[in-house]
N, C-alpha and C positions, 0 to 999 in steps of 0.2 A: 504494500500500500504506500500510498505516494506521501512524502510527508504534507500534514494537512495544516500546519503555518504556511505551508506554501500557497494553500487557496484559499484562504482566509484576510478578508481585509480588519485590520484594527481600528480602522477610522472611522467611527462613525459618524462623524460632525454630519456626513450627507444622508445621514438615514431620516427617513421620512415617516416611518412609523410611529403610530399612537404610544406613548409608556404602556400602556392599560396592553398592548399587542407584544410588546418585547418582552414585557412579564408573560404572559402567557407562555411566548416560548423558552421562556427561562423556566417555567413551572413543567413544563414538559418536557426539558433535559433532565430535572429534577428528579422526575418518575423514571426517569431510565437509570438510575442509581450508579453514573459515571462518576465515579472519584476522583479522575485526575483534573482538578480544579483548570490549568492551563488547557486542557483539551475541552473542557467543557463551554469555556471562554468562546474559544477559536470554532468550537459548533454554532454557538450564540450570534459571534460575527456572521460567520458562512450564513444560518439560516435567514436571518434577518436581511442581508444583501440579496439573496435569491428570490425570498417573499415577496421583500421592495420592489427589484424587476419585474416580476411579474403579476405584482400587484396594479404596476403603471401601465400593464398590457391588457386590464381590465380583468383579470381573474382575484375572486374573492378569498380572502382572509384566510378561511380555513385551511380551503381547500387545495392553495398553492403552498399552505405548510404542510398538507398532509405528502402533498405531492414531491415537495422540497426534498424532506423528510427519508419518502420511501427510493427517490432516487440517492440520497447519498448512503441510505445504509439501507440497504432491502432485506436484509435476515436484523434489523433491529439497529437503535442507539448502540446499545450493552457491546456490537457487535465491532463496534470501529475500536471500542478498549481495548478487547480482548486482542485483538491487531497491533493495536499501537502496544500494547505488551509485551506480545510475544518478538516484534521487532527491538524493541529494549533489551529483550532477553535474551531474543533467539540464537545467541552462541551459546549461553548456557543450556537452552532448551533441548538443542539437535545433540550436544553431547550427551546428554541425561537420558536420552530417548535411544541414542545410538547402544550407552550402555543396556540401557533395559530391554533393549528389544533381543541386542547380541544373549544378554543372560537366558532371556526365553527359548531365546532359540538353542542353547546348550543345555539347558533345563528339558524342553522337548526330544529335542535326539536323544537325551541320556535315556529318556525314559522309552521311549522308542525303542534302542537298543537293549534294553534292561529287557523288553519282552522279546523280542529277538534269543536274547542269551536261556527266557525260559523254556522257548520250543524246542529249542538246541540242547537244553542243558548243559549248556555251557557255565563252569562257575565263576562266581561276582554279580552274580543276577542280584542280590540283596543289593548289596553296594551299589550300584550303578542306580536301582530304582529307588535309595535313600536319597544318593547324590543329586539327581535329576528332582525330585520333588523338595529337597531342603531346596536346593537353587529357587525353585521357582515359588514356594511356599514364601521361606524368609527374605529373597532379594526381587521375585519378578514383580508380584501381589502387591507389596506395599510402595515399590517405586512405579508402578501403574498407579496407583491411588492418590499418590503426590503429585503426577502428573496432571492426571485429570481435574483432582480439584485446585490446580495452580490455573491453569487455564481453563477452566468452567465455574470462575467464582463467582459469577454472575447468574449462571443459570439457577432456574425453576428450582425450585425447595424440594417437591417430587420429583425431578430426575434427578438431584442429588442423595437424595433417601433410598430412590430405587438402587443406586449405581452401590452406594452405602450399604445397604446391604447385601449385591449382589457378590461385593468384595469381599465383605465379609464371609460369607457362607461359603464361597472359594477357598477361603481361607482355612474357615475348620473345616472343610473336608478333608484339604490335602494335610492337616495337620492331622489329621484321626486317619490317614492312608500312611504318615509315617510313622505315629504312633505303632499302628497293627503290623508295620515291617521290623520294628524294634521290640515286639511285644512287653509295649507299655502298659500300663494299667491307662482305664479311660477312654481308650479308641472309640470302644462302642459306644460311650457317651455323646462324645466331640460329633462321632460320624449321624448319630440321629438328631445331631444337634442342628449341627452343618446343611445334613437335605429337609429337615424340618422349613429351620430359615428359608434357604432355598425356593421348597416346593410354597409352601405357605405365606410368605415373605417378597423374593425376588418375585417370581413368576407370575403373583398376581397382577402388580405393580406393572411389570411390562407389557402384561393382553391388555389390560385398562386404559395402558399411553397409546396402545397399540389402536383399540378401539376408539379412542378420542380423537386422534390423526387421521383415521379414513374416517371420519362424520363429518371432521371441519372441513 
Protein backbone atom coordinates (compact mmCIF):
# COMPACT_ATOMS: atom_id res chain seq x y z
CA UNK A 1 0.00 0.00 0.00
CA UNK A 2 1.04 3.25 -1.19
CA UNK A 3 2.01 5.57 1.64
CA UNK A 4 -1.12 7.55 2.46
CA UNK A 5 0.73 11.01 3.61
CA UNK A 6 1.27 11.00 0.30
CA UNK A 7 -2.44 11.48 -0.75
CA UNK A 8 -3.58 13.27 1.98
CA UNK A 9 -3.79 17.17 1.85
CA UNK A 10 -3.12 18.89 5.50
CA UNK A 11 -4.41 22.07 4.47
CA UNK A 12 -7.56 22.74 5.07
CA UNK A 13 -7.95 26.49 5.09
CA UNK A 14 -9.89 25.57 1.42
CA UNK A 15 -12.28 23.08 2.99
CA UNK A 16 -15.73 24.16 2.53
CA UNK A 17 -17.49 21.81 4.69
CA UNK A 18 -20.00 22.60 7.52
CA UNK A 19 -18.17 21.60 11.23
CA UNK A 20 -21.48 19.82 12.04
CA UNK A 21 -20.17 17.59 8.41
CA UNK A 22 -16.39 17.10 9.50
CA UNK A 23 -17.43 15.90 12.92
CA UNK A 24 -19.58 13.53 11.48
CA UNK A 25 -16.70 12.05 9.67
CA UNK A 26 -14.60 12.35 12.47
CA UNK A 27 -17.22 10.20 14.56
CA UNK A 28 -17.15 7.65 11.80
CA UNK A 29 -13.40 7.20 11.95
CA UNK A 30 -14.00 6.96 15.53
CA UNK A 31 -16.33 3.72 15.13
CA UNK A 32 -13.75 2.16 13.19
CA UNK A 33 -11.48 1.81 16.28
CA UNK A 34 -8.02 3.06 14.39
CA UNK A 35 -5.49 3.83 16.86
CA UNK A 36 -2.84 5.33 15.13
CA UNK A 37 -3.85 8.96 15.80
CA UNK A 38 -1.50 10.29 12.68
CA UNK A 39 -3.24 7.87 10.40
CA UNK A 40 -6.55 8.68 11.51
CA UNK A 41 -5.64 12.43 10.81
CA UNK A 42 -4.51 11.96 7.34
CA UNK A 43 -8.14 9.70 6.72
CA UNK A 44 -9.94 12.90 8.09
CA UNK A 45 -7.88 15.20 5.56
CA UNK A 46 -8.32 12.58 2.47
CA UNK A 47 -12.19 12.07 3.40
CA UNK A 48 -13.20 15.52 3.66
CA UNK A 49 -11.16 16.65 0.35
CA UNK A 50 -12.87 13.88 -1.70
CA UNK A 51 -16.41 14.74 -0.18
CA UNK A 52 -15.74 18.42 -0.94
CA UNK A 53 -15.01 17.58 -4.61
CA UNK A 54 -17.77 15.90 -5.18
CA UNK A 55 -19.91 17.45 -3.01
CA UNK A 56 -19.23 20.75 -5.66
CA UNK A 57 -20.26 18.03 -8.43
CA UNK A 58 -23.62 18.13 -6.92
CA UNK A 59 -23.62 14.65 -5.06
CA UNK A 60 -25.13 14.65 -1.50
CA UNK A 61 -23.40 14.58 1.84
CA UNK A 62 -23.92 11.09 2.72
CA UNK A 63 -23.63 9.43 0.05
CA UNK A 64 -20.36 10.77 -1.49
CA UNK A 65 -18.91 9.72 2.06
CA UNK A 66 -20.38 6.52 1.91
CA UNK A 67 -18.90 6.27 -1.51
CA UNK A 68 -15.52 8.07 -0.51
CA UNK A 69 -15.23 5.63 2.05
CA UNK A 70 -15.96 2.31 0.28
CA UNK A 71 -13.44 3.35 -2.56
CA UNK A 72 -10.57 3.88 -0.31
CA UNK A 73 -10.92 0.82 1.97
CA UNK A 74 -13.56 -1.73 0.42
CA UNK A 75 -12.87 -4.76 3.17
CA UNK A 76 -13.33 -1.70 5.85
CA UNK A 77 -11.40 1.51 7.82
CA UNK A 78 -9.86 -1.40 10.49
CA UNK A 79 -8.49 -2.50 7.15
CA UNK A 80 -6.00 0.23 5.98
CA UNK A 81 -4.36 -0.22 9.94
CA UNK A 82 -3.95 -3.54 9.75
CA UNK A 83 -1.61 -2.54 6.20
CA UNK A 84 0.00 0.28 7.48
CA UNK A 85 1.14 -2.33 10.37
CA UNK A 86 2.07 -4.82 8.80
CA UNK A 87 4.39 -2.40 6.52
CA UNK A 88 5.96 -1.01 9.80
CA UNK A 89 6.54 -4.51 10.64
CA UNK A 90 6.77 -6.41 8.00
CA UNK A 91 10.55 -7.40 8.20
CA UNK A 92 9.78 -8.75 11.55
CA UNK A 93 6.50 -10.27 10.20
CA UNK A 94 7.90 -12.54 7.05
CA UNK A 95 10.68 -13.69 9.47
CA UNK A 96 8.27 -14.88 12.34
CA UNK A 97 6.20 -16.54 9.79
CA UNK A 98 9.08 -17.90 7.71
CA UNK A 99 10.18 -19.43 11.17
CA UNK A 100 6.72 -20.84 11.97
CA UNK A 101 5.65 -22.15 8.84
CA UNK A 102 9.56 -23.93 8.35
CA UNK A 103 8.73 -25.47 12.04
CA UNK A 104 5.32 -26.95 10.72
CA UNK A 105 6.58 -28.11 8.05
CA UNK A 106 9.37 -30.20 10.19
CA UNK A 107 6.65 -30.84 12.63
CA UNK A 108 4.42 -32.56 9.68
CA UNK A 109 7.15 -34.65 7.97
CA UNK A 110 8.21 -35.96 11.21
CA UNK A 111 5.10 -37.15 11.85
CA UNK A 112 4.50 -38.32 8.55
CA UNK A 113 7.60 -40.28 8.63
CA UNK A 114 6.81 -41.59 12.33
CA UNK A 115 3.80 -43.49 10.41
CA UNK A 116 5.82 -44.48 7.75
CA UNK A 117 8.50 -46.14 10.25
CA UNK A 118 5.02 -47.83 11.92
CA UNK A 119 4.03 -49.85 8.78
CA UNK A 120 7.63 -50.62 8.23
CA UNK A 121 8.43 -51.39 11.61
CA UNK A 122 11.08 -49.61 11.57
CA UNK A 123 12.55 -48.58 15.15
CA UNK A 124 12.32 -44.76 16.42
CA UNK A 125 8.73 -44.61 15.53
CA UNK A 126 8.13 -43.39 19.33
CA UNK A 127 10.66 -40.72 18.94
CA UNK A 128 10.06 -39.34 15.71
CA UNK A 129 6.05 -39.12 16.44
CA UNK A 130 7.18 -37.37 20.20
CA UNK A 131 9.58 -35.19 18.02
CA UNK A 132 7.12 -34.15 15.22
CA UNK A 133 4.04 -33.25 17.77
CA UNK A 134 6.38 -31.53 20.61
CA UNK A 135 7.55 -29.37 17.49
CA UNK A 136 4.25 -28.45 16.48
CA UNK A 137 2.28 -28.61 19.83
CA UNK A 138 4.90 -26.20 21.91
CA UNK A 139 6.42 -24.16 18.89
CA UNK A 140 3.94 -24.24 15.62
CA UNK A 141 0.39 -23.71 17.81
CA UNK A 142 1.37 -20.98 19.98
CA UNK A 143 3.52 -18.83 17.31
CA UNK A 144 0.34 -19.37 14.90
CA UNK A 145 -1.72 -17.72 17.72
CA UNK A 146 0.66 -14.78 18.12
CA UNK A 147 0.58 -14.29 14.64
CA UNK A 148 -2.99 -14.11 14.06
CA UNK A 149 -3.89 -12.14 16.91
CA UNK A 150 -0.99 -9.50 16.11
CA UNK A 151 -2.53 -8.93 12.82
CA UNK A 152 -6.21 -9.47 13.45
CA UNK A 153 -6.52 -7.17 16.54
CA UNK A 154 -9.17 -5.45 15.13
CA UNK A 155 -11.32 -8.14 14.09
CA UNK A 156 -14.98 -9.23 15.37
CA UNK A 157 -14.99 -10.54 19.05
CA UNK A 158 -16.56 -13.98 17.56
CA UNK A 159 -13.91 -14.61 15.02
CA UNK A 160 -11.42 -14.02 17.74
CA UNK A 161 -13.25 -16.41 20.34
CA UNK A 162 -13.97 -18.82 17.53
CA UNK A 163 -10.14 -18.83 16.27
CA UNK A 164 -9.40 -18.86 20.44
CA UNK A 165 -10.72 -21.78 20.81
CA UNK A 166 -10.09 -23.58 17.98
CA UNK A 167 -6.22 -23.11 19.10
CA UNK A 168 -6.93 -24.14 21.98
CA UNK A 169 -8.53 -27.51 21.46
CA UNK A 170 -5.56 -28.06 18.92
CA UNK A 171 -3.61 -27.69 21.49
CA UNK A 172 -4.92 -30.35 24.12
CA UNK A 173 -5.39 -32.74 21.77
CA UNK A 174 -1.97 -32.89 20.54
CA UNK A 175 -0.83 -32.52 24.15
CA UNK A 176 -3.20 -35.62 25.29
CA UNK A 177 -1.45 -37.51 21.76
CA UNK A 178 1.99 -36.91 23.51
CA UNK A 179 0.82 -37.50 26.80
CA UNK A 180 -0.52 -41.28 25.42
CA UNK A 181 3.12 -41.69 23.57
CA UNK A 182 4.92 -41.10 26.94
CA UNK A 183 2.40 -42.84 28.94
CA UNK A 184 1.42 -40.17 31.15
CA UNK A 185 -1.12 -40.01 33.59
CA UNK A 186 -4.16 -37.61 32.08
CA UNK A 187 -4.10 -38.39 28.37
CA UNK A 188 -7.46 -39.40 28.48
CA UNK A 189 -8.56 -36.59 30.38
CA UNK A 190 -6.78 -33.77 28.15
CA UNK A 191 -7.84 -35.89 24.86
CA UNK A 192 -11.90 -35.79 25.88
CA UNK A 193 -11.13 -32.44 26.81
CA UNK A 194 -9.47 -31.33 23.73
CA UNK A 195 -12.41 -32.99 21.18
CA UNK A 196 -15.15 -31.94 23.72
CA UNK A 197 -13.87 -28.09 23.15
CA UNK A 198 -13.55 -28.93 19.72
CA UNK A 199 -16.74 -30.74 18.65
CA UNK A 200 -18.99 -28.42 21.20
CA UNK A 201 -16.96 -25.23 21.05
CA UNK A 202 -14.87 -24.63 17.70
CA UNK A 203 -17.36 -26.25 15.39
CA UNK A 204 -20.33 -24.67 16.38
CA UNK A 205 -18.88 -21.24 16.00
CA UNK A 206 -17.63 -21.95 12.50
CA UNK A 207 -21.33 -23.45 10.68
CA UNK A 208 -22.88 -20.22 12.51
CA UNK A 209 -20.04 -17.67 10.69
CA UNK A 210 -20.55 -20.13 8.09
CA UNK A 211 -24.37 -19.76 7.81
CA UNK A 212 -24.34 -15.97 8.43
CA UNK A 213 -21.84 -15.28 5.38
CA UNK A 214 -24.05 -17.17 2.72
CA UNK A 215 -27.53 -15.09 4.02
CA UNK A 216 -25.73 -11.69 3.96
Amino acid sequence: MPRLTGLFFQNSRHMKLAIEQVEHIKRVLDKSNISIDTLRDDLLDHLCCVVEINMEKGGKFEFVLEKAIHELAPEGLEDIQLQTLFLLNSTKIIRMKRVMYFIGLLSAMTFVLSLLFVMMKWPGTRELSIAGFLGFTLIFIPLYAIDYFKVNIQRALSEKLRLSIGILSAFIVATAIIFKLLHLRGADLLLISGTGLFVFGFLPFLFFSLYKKSIS
